[in-house]
C-alpha positions in Angstrom: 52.4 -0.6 104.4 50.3 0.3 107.9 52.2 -0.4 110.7 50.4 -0.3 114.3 51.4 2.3 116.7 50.9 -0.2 119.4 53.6 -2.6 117.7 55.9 0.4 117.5 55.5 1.3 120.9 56.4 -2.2 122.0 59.2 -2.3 119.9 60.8 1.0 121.2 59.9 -0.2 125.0 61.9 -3.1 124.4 64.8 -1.2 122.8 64.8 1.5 125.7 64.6 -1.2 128.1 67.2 -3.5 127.0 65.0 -6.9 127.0 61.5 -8.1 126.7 60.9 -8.7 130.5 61.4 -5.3 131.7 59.2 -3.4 128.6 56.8 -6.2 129.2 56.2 -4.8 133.3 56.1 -1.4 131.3 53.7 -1.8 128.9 51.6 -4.2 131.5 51.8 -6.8 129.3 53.2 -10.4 129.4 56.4 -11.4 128.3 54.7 -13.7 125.7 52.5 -10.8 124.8 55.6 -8.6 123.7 57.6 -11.7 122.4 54.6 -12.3 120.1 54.3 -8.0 119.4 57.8 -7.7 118.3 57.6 -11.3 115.9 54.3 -9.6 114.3 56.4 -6.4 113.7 59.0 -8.1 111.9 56.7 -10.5 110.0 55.4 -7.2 108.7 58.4 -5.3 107.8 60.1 -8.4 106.0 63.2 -8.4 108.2 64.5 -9.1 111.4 64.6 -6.1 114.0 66.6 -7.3 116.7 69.5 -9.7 117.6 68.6 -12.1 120.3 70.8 -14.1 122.8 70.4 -15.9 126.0 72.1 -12.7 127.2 72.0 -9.7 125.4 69.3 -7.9 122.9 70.9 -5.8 120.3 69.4 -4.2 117.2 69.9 -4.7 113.8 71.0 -2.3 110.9 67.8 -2.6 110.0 66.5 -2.4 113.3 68.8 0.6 114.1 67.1 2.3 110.8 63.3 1.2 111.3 64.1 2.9 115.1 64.3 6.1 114.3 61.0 6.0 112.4 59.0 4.5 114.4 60.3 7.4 117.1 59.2 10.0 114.7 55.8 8.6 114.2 54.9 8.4 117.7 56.1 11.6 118.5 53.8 12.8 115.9 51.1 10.7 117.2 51.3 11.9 120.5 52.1 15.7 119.4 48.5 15.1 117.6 46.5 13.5 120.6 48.4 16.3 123.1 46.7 18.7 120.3 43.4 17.7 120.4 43.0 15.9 123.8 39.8 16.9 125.5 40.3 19.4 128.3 38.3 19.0 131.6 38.0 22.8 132.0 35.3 24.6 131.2 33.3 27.6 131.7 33.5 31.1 130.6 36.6 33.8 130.7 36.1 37.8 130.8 39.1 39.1 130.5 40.2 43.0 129.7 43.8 44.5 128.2 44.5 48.1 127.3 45.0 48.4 123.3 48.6 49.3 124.2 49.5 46.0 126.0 50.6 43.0 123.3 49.2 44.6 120.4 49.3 42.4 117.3 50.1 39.5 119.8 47.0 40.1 121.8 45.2 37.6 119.0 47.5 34.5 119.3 47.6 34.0 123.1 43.5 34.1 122.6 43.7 31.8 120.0 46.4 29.4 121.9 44.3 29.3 125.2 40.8 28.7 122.7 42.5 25.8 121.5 44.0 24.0 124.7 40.9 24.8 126.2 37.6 24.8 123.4 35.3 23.8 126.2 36.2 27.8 128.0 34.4 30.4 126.2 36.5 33.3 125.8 35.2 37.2 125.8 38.0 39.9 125.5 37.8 43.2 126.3 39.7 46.2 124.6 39.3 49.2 126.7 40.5 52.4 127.7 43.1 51.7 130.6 41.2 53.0 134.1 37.6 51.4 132.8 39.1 47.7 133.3 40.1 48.3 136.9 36.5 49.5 137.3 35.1 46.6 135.6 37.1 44.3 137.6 35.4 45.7 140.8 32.3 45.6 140.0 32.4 42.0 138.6 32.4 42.7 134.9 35.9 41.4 134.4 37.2 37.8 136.2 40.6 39.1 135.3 42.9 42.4 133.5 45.9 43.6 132.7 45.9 47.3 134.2 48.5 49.9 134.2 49.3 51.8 137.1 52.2 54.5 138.2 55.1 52.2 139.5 55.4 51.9 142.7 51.5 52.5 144.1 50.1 48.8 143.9 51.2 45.3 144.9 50.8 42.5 143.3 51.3 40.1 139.9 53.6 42.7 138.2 54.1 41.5 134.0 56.2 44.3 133.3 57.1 47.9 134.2 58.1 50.8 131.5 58.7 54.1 131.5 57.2 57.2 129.8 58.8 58.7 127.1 57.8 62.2 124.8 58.1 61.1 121.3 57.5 63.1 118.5 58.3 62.4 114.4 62.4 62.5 113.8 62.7 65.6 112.4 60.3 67.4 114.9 61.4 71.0 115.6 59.3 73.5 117.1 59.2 77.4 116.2 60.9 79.5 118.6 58.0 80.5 121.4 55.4 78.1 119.9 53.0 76.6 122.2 53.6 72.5 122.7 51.0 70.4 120.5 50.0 67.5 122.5 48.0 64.7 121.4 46.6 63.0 124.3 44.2 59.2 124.8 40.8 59.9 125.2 39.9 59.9 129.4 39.9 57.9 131.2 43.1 57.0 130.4 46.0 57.0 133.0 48.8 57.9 130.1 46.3 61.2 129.7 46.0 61.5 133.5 49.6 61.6 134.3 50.8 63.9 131.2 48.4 66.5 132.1 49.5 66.3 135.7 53.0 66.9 134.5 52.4 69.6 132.0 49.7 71.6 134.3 52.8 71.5 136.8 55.2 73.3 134.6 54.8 76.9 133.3 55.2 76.2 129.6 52.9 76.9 126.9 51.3 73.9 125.3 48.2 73.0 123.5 45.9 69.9 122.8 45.7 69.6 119.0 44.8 65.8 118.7 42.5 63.5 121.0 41.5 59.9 120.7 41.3 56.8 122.1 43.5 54.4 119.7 46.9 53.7 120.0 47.1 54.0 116.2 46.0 57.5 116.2 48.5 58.9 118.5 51.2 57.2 116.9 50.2 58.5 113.5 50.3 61.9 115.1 53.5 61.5 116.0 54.8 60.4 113.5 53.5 62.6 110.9 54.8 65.4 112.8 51.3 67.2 114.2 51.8 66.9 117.5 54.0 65.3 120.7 52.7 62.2 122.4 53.4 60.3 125.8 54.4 56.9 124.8 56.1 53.8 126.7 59.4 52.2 124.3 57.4 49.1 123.3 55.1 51.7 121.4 57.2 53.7 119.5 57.6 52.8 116.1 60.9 53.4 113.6 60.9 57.5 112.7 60.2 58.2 116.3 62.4 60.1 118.4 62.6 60.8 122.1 62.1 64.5 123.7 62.4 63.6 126.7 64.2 67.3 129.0 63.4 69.3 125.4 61.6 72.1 125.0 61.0 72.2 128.9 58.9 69.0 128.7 58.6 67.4 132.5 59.7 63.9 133.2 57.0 61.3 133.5 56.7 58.6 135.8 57.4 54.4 135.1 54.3 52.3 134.2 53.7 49.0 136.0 51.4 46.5 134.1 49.3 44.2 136.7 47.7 41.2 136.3 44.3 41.7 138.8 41.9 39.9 139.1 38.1 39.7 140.8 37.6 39.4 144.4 35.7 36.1 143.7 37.7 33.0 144.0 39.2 32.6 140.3 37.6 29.2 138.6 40.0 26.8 136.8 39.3 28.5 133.6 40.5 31.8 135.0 43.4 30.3 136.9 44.9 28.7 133.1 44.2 31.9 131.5 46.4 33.7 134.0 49.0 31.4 133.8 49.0 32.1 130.1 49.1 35.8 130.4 51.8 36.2 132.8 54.2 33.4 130.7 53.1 35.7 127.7 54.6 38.5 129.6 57.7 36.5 130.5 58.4 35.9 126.8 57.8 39.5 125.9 60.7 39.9 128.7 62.8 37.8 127.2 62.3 38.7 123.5 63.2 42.8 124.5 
C-alpha cells in the first residue's frame, strides 16, 4: 500500500490544526479540497481516521496510530529533500589548515560542507603553519586557520592552547647530557618559538630529529629519541609533560585564527567559515 505524502500532510495539518477550515488556509487549499483529501486517505487505509461533529474533530484509535506514521514518513521525506536540495551557492573555496589543527576530523567538515554545498569546489591546503598566512596575503588562500602567539593578533579566535614539552613516559635523561629536540621543519611558528626559548637559556641541547609531520614528532616522542614542543590536543596516551624539568623554558599559549583574504569573501567562503568556526565550537565543547 502507497500512500501519498500530500494526503499525509493534509491529514497531519488538519490534526495540528484542530478542523478542516484552518489546515485548509494552511495548506492554501479549499475546504472542499481537504474534506475530499482526508475521505481519499481513509478510502485507502480501510478505516475511518477521524471523529467528526458539528463541533469538535477528534481522532480515532486508528487515527491516533496511522498519526504517528505518517509523522515519521514525512520527517524522512523532508530529512531526504533537506539532504539533497539544490544549493544556490557556488564557486570555488581555497582554504589552508596546519596538519596539527583537527587532524582526523579535518576530512569530515570537508566532506559535510561538499555535500551541503556540491555546486562549491573545494581545494584544501595542508601546510606548514607560517606559509598559510603568506598565502593568504598574497591571494593564494580565500581563507586559513593560522596559529599565532596569544595575545599579538585580533580577530576570529577558534581556540587558544598552550605549549607543553612532552617526551615518552619513562623519559629520563643522563646526568649532564645535552637535551635532544626534535623540532617541525621551518617555517613553522612551534619551531620558531622553541628555539627562541631554548637559545634564551644556557642549557645544553641538541637537534636530533627534524620534519615537517605531526606524526613524526609524536613518534619521536613517544619512542623516547628525543623531547618535542606539543599543544594538549596533540599529545597522545604514553606522553608525559616536562614542562620546568631539566631546566627546560616555559613556552608561550597558541591562538588559532580564522583569517581570511583582503577581498570581500564570496558566499561560498562566507558558509565555509561558518562551518569552521562551529567546528571549532564543537571541539570546545567536546574537551
Amino acid at each position: 500500500m502507497n500512500f501519498d505524502p500530500t494526503l499525509l500532510r493534509t491529514f497531519v495539518a488538519v490534526q495540528e490544526s484542530k478542523g478542516f477550515t484552518k489546515a485548509a488556509a494552511r495548506l492554501h487549499l479549499t475546504q472542499s479540497a481537504v474534506s475530499h483529501q482526508i475521505r481519499r486517505l481513509e478510502e485507502q487505509v480501510g478505516r475511518p481516521l477521524l471523529h467528526r461533529t458539528t463541533r469538535r474533530l477528534a481522532l480515532t484509535e486508528d487515527g491516533e496510530e496511522f498519526l504517528r506514521h505518517a509523522e515519521q514518513i514525512l520527517h524522512s521525506f523532508d530529512a531526504l529533500a533537506q539532504r539533497f536540495r539544490t544549493s544556490p551557492i557556488s564557486g570555488s573555496v581555497r582554504f589552508g589548515v596546519p596538519e596539527s589543527y583537527m587532524g582526523e576530523r579535518l576530512p569530515q567538515v570537508l566532506c559535510q560542507f561538499r555535500r551541503a554545498f556540491p555546486d562549491v569546489r573545494l581545494e584544501a591546503s595542508v601546510a606548514v603553519n607560517l606559509d598559510l598566512h603568506r598565502m593568504v596575503l598574497a591571494g593564494e588562500l580565500d581563507l586559513a586557520v593560522v596559529p599565532v602567539v596569544a595575545g599579538t593578533m585580533e580577530g576570529i579566535v577558534l581556540q587558544r592552547a598552550p605549549l607543553h614539552w612532552v617526551a615518552t613516559e619513562n623519559f629520563e635523561l643522563p646526568r649532564e647530557a645535552s637535551l635532544p629536540i626534535a623540532f617541525s621543519a621551518p617555517p613553522c611558528i612551534c619551531r620558531m618559538l622553541t628555539l627562541e626559548a631554548l637559545n634564551a637559556t644556557p642549557l645544553h641541547w641538541h637537534s636530533v630529529f627534524t620534519s615537517p609531520s605531526l606524526a613524526d614528532l609524536r613518534a619521536a616522542a613517544l619512542t623516547g629519541l628525543a623531547i618535542a614542543a606539543l599543544s594538549p590536543q596533540n599529545m597522545q596516551p604514553g606522553m608525559k609533560i616536562l614542562d620546568g624539568t631539566y631546566g627546560l623554558p616555559p613556552l608561550p599559549d597558541l591562538d588559532t585564527f580564522l583569517i581570511y583574504g583582503e577581498d570581500e569573501p564570496t558566499p561560498a567562503v562566507r558558509e565555509f567559515g561558518r562551518l569552521i568556526q562551529q567546528e571549532a565550537a564543537a571541539l570546545k565543547m567536546r574537551a
